[in-house]
NUMIPA-809907 format. One record per residue: residue number from 1; x, z, y negated of N, C-alpha, C in turn. Coordinates in steps of 0.05 Angstrom, whole numbers, plus 32768, in hexadecimal, padded with zeros to 4 digits. Atoms other than C-alpha are relative to their C-alpha. Layout:
R  nr  nxx  nzz  nyy caxx cazz cayy  cxx  czz  cyy
R NUM    X    Z    Y    X    Z    Y    X    Z    Y
...
This chain:
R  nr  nxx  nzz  nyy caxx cazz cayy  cxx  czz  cyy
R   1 7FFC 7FE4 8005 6B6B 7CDF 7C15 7FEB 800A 7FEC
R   2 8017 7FF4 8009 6B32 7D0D 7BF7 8015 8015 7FF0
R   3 7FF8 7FE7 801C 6B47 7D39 7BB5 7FEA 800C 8000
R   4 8013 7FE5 8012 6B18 7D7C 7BA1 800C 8006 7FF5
R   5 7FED 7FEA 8016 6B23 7D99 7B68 7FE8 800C 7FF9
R   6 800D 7FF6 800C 6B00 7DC8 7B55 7FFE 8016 7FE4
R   7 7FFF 7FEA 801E 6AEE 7DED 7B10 7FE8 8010 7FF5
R   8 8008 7FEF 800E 6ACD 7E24 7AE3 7FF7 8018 800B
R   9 7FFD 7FE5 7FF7 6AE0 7E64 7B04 8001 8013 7FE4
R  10 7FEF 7FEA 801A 6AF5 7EA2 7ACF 7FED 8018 800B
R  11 8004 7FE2 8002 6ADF 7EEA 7AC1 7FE3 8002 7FF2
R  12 801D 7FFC 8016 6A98 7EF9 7AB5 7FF2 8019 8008
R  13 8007 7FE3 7FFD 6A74 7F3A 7AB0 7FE5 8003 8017
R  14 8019 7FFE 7FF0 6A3C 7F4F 7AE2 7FE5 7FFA 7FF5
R  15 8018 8012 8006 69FC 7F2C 7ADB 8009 7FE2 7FF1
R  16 8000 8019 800E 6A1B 7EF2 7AB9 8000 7FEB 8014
R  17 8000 8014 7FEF 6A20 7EAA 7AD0 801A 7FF1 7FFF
R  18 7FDF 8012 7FFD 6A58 7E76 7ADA 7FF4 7FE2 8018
R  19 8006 8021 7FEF 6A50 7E25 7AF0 8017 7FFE 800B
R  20 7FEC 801A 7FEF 6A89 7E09 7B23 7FF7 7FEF 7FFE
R  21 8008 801D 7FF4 6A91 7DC1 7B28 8018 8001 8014
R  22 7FEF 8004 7FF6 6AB6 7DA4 7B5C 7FFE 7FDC 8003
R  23 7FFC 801E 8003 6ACA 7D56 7B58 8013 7FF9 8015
R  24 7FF4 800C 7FE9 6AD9 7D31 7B91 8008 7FD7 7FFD
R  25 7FF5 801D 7FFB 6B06 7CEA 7B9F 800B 7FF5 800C
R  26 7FF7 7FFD 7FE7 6B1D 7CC7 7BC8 7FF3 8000 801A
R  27 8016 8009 7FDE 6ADC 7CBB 7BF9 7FE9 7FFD 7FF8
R  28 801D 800B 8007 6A92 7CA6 7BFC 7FF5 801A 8001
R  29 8002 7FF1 800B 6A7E 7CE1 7BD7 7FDF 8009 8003
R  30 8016 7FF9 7FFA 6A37 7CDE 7BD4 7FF2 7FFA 801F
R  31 8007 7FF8 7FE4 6A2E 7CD6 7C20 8000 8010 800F
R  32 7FFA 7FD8 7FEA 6A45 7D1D 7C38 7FF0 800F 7FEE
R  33 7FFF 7FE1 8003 6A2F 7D5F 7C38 801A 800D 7FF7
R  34 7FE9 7FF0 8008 6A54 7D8B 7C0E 8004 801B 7FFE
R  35 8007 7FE7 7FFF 6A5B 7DD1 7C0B 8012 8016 7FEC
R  36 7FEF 7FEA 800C 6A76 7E12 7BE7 8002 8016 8009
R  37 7FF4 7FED 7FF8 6AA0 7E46 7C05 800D 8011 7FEF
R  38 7FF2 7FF0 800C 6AC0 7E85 7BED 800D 8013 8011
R  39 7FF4 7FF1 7FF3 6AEF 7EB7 7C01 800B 8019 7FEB
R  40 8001 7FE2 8018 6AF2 7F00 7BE1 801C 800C 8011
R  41 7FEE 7FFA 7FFD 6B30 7F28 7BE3 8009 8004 8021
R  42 8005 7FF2 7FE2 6B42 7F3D 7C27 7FEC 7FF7 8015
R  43 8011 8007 7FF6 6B0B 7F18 7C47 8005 7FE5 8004
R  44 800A 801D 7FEE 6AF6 7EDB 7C6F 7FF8 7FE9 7FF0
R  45 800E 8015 8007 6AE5 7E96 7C53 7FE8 7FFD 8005
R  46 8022 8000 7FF1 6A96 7E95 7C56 7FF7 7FED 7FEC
R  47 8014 8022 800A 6A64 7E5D 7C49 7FF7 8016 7FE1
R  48 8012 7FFD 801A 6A38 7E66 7C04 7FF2 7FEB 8003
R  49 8019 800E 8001 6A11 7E2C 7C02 8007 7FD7 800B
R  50 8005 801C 7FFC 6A06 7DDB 7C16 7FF6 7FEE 7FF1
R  51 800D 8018 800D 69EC 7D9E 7BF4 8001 7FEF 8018
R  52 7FF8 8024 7FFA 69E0 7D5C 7C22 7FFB 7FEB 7FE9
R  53 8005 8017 8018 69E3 7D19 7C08 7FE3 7FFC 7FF3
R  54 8013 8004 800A 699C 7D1B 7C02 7FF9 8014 7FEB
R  55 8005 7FE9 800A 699B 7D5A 7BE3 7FF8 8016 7FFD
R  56 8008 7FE5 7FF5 6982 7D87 7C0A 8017 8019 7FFB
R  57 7FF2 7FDD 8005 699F 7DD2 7C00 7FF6 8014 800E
R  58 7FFD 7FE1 7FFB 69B1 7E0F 7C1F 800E 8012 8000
R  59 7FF1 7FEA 800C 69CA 7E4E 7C0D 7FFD 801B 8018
R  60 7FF8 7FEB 7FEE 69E4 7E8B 7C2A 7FEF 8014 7FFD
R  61 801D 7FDC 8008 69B2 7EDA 7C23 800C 7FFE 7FEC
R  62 7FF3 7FEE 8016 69EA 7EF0 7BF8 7FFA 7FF3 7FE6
R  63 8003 8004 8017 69DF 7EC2 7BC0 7FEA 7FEE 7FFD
R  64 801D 800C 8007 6993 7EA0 7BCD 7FFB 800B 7FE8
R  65 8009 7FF0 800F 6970 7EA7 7B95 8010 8002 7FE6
R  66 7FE5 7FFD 8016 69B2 7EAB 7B63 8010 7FE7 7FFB
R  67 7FE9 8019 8008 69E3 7E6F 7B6D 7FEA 7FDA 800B
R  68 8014 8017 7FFA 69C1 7E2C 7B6C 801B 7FE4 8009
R  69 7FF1 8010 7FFB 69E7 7DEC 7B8C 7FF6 7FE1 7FF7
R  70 8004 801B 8003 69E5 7DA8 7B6F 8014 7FE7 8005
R  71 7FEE 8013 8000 6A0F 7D69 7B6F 7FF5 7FE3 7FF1
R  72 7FF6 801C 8014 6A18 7D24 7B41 800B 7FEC 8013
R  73 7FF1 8011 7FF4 6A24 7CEA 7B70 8006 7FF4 7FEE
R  74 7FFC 8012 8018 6A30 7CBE 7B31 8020 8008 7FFF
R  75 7FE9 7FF0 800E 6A63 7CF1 7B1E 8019 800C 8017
R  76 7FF0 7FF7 7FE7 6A81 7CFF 7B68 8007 8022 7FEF
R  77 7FFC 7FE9 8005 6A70 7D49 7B4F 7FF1 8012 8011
R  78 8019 7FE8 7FE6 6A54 7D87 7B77 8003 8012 7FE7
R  79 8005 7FEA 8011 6A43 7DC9 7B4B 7FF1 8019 800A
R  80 8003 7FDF 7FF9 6A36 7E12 7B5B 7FFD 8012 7FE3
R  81 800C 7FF0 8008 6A07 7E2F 7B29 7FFB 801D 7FFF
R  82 7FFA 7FE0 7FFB 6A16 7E83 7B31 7FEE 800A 7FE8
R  83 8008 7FE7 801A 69E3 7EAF 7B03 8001 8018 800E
R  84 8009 7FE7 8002 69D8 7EF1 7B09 801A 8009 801A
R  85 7FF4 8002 7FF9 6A1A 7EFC 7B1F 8008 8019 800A
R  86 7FEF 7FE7 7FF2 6A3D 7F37 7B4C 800D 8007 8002
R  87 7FDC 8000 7FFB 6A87 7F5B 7B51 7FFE 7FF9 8025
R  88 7FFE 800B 7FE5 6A70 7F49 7B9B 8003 7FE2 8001
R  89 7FFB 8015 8002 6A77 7F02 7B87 8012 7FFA 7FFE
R  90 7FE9 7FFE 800A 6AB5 7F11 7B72 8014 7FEA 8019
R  91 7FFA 8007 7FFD 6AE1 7EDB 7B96 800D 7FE1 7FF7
R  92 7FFB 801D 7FFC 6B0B 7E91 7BA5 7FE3 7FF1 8008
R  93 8016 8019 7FF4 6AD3 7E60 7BA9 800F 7FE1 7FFC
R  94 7FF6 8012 7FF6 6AE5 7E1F 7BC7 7FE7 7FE7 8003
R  95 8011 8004 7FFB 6AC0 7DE6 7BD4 800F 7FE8 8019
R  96 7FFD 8009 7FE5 6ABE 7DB7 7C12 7FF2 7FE6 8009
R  97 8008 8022 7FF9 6AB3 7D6D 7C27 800D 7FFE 8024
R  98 7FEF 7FFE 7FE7 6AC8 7D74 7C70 800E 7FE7 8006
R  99 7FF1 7FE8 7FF7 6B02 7D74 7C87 8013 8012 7FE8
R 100 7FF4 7FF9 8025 6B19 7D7D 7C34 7FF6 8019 7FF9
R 101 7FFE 7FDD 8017 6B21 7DC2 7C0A 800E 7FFC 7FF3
R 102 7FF2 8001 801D 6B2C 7DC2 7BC4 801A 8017 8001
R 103 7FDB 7FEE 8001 6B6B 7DF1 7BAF 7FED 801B 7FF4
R 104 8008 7FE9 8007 6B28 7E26 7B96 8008 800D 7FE2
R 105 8002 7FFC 8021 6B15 7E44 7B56 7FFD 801C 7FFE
R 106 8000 7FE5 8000 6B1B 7E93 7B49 7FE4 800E 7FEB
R 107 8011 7FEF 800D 6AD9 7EBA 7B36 8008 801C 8006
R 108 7FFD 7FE6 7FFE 6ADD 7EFB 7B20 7FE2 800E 7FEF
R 109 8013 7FED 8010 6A9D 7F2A 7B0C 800F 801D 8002
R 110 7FFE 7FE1 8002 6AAB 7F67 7AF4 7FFE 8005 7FDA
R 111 800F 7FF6 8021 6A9E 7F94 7AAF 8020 800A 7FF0
């Protein structure tokens, strides 16, 4: 069985930043692709970005450029770097080891 948990959501003002981690257990961690999803009020679950095990990365238009993706195999950690932050960011972000989803961490931008 695969646990996500993920952490360091909260309230931050427009332009600021904010790190997620998400820590995974429970499986061979640094062999997948992992990813980070979000879902804004009223709206659809949508991608944001990838890591593979090698560590290739890709990211969605909306936040190229802004949210950077890394991960810690040592640490069975993933992380979602957010600067220059948006009330369009404003959502649940989740993250994802297929077929696993953490329980999601609440960002909020706004002033």
């Amino acid at each position: 069985q695969v646990r996500l948990v993920e952490s360091g959501g909260g309230l931050v003002q427009p332009g600021g930043s904010l790190r997620l981690s998400c820590t995974a257990s429970g499986s061979s961690f640094s062999i997948n692709a992992m990813y980070w999803y979000r879902q804004a009020p009223g709206k659809g679950r949508e991608w944001v970005a990838t890591i593979t095990s090698t560590g290739t990365t890709n990211y969605a238009d909306s936040v190229k450029g802004r949210f950077t993706i890394s991960r810690d195999n040592v640490k069975n950690t993933m992380f979602l770097q957010m600067n220059s932050l948006k009330p369009e960011d404003t959502a649940v972000y989740y993250c994802n080891l297929h077929p696993y989803w953490g329980q999601g961490t609440q960002v909020t931008v706004s002033s």
